[in-house]
Steps between C-alpha positions, in 0.01 A plus 500: 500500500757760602703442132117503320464852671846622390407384144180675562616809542791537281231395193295788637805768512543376143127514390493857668820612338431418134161669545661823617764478146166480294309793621853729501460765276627485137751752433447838346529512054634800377356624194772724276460766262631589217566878331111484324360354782463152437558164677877377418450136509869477341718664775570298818371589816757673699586414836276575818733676683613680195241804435481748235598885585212736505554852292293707641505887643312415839579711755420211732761257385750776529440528852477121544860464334788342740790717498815333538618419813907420639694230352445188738329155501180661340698597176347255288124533584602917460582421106238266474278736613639766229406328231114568577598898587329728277777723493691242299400560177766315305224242433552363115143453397597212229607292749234489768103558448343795699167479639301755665229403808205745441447424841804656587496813346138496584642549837756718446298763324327487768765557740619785345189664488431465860849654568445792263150567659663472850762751425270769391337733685108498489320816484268545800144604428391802571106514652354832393416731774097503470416841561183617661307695279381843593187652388467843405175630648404861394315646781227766395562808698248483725673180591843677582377768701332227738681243572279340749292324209816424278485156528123458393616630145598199405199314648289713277350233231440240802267853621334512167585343162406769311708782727660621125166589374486801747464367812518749779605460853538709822756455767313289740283362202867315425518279814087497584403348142389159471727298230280421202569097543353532843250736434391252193468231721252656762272639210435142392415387884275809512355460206107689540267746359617733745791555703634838697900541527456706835847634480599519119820717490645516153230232365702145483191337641256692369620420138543131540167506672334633228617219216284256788280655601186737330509835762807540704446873735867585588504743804768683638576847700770633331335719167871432351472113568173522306590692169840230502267169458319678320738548225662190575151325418483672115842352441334194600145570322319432762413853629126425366463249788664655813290766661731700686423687858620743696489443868563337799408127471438494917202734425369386184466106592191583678336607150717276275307162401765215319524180442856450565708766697903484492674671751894615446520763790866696529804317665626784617797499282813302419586444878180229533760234357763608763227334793539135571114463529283765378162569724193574313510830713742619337294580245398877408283579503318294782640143569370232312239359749304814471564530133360186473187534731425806269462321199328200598190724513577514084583152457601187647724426203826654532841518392783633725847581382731535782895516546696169487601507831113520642413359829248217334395406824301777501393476241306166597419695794300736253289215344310431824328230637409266239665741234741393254840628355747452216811664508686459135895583513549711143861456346636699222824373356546243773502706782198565768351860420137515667216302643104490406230422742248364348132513717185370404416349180829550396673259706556197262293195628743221617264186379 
């Protein structure tokens, strides 16, 4: 048993080895070329170890070159290794073939290129200053010589669309006027046969109101106020439609019979914005409870524009028991400007 083993397993070292010689590798066929580029089947192979010099202007195999180093037991591998140099170019072309690897000087072009690119400076880009652009804004006179309402100029067409067709304005008629967006907007939620704009001013209501509605009677106290809508309203062509009073509104409502009545009583000025919570007594000229108890003897159905910054809990406080409210937040432009009461049939039914 012990020799069958030995046996054994020299036939297996044997079996093992002659399957390892089978799957080496056959070696590498060269294929030479000729001047026209053909196969020479004629010329004998040269030797492996024996390769053909490359003529060729790469950078890269410059670099790669071995320079020569002392005299010593390295001599011969030195000269041997001189022979493949491409500085040698004592290279008799009718004695050896010369092939070229595209793959080479694929690779070469390439890294000469990357050199050159590396070695030159790239220009930086620039980003162009974006300037802000200013407006020239030609202030009418009247303008100039107050600058308190300076700013509004340019608010003008947000006032009234058609402010080129000879709109006219005074000083507090610049920051009391109702834009036309917002005044457009109440019109159509008092829409009526007839409403009274108790405190008219320079007529932004009192036109709008009178593309909704058949009568509008615009009041106001101030003669000056009066004859302003009043030409503001023929630039509108609506003139035919507003009937236009002089007076004071707290001692006509007694004798005034209306539909719908909207109330825009004075701020007091620019500083109402300058409160954190505006009370409805700040209004002139009573506060708004009393305004209000006034002109429910009219008409339940009213609309109440009042300062951003209004207390609206009083305002719920003015509905009463059993009374109802909407307050509506107007916004021009994306920012908060005013806020609308609505009492009544006015108020929007939630169902």
């Amino acid at each position: 048993r012990f020799w069958n083993r030995i046996w054994l397993n020299r036939f297996l070292y044997q079996m093992e080895a002659l399957r390892i010689l089978r799957l080496q590798k056959p070696p590498n066929k060269h294929i030479y070329f000729d001047d026209d580029d053909e196969v020479c089947k004629d010329s004998a192979p040269q030797a492996d170890n024996a390769a053909p010099d490359l003529d060729t202007s790469s950078e890269l195999y410059h670099d790669a070159a071995i320079s020569p180093s002392p005299q010593g037991p390295t001599e011969p591998r030195r000269l041997e290794m001189e022979e493949f140099s491409e500085k040698d170019d004592s290279t008799d072309d009718e004695d050896q073939d010369v092939f070229f690897s595209a793959e080479e000087d694929n690779v070469s072009a390439a890294g000469l290129e990357r050199r050159e690119t590396r070695g030159r400076a790239q220009p930086k880009r620039r980003r162009k200053r974006q300037l802000k652009k200013k407006y020239v804004v030609n202030y009418p006179e009247e303008m100039i010589a107050n600058p308190r309402i300076k700013k509004f100029w340019r608010r003008r067409y947000s006032l009234f669309s058609r402010f080129d067709e000879g709109i006219r304005l005074d000083t507090e008629s610049w920051y009391s006027v109702t834009p036309e967006k917002i005044a457009t907007n109440i019109a159509e939620r008092c829409r009526c046969d007839l409403v009274v704009d108790a405190f008219c001013g320079a007529g932004g209501n009192a036109i709008q109101l009178a593309f909704t509605c058949e009568r509008v009677i615009a009041v106001d106290i101030d003669p000056q106020k009066i004859e302003l809508a009043r030409h503001n309203a023929q630039v509108y062509g609506v003139e035919d439609r507003i009937e236009f009073v002089v007076g004071d509104y707290l001692k006509l409502a007694p004798t005034l019979v209306a539909d719908v009545v909207f109330l825009s009583p004075p701020w007091g000025g620019p500083s109402y914005s300058r409160q954190s919570v505006f009370p409805l007594a700040s209004l002139q000229p009573v506060s708004g409870q009393e305004l209000l108890d006034l002109t429910l003897g009219i008409t339940d159905n009213i609309a109440f524009y009042l300062p951003r910054n209004v207390n609206t809990q009083e305002l719920v406080e003015c509905a009463g028991p059993g009374g109802c409210v909407e307050v509506v937040q107007n916004f021009l432009d994306r920012e908060l400007v005013a806020v609308t009461a609505y009492f009544g049939e006015l108020v929007n039914s939630l169902e």
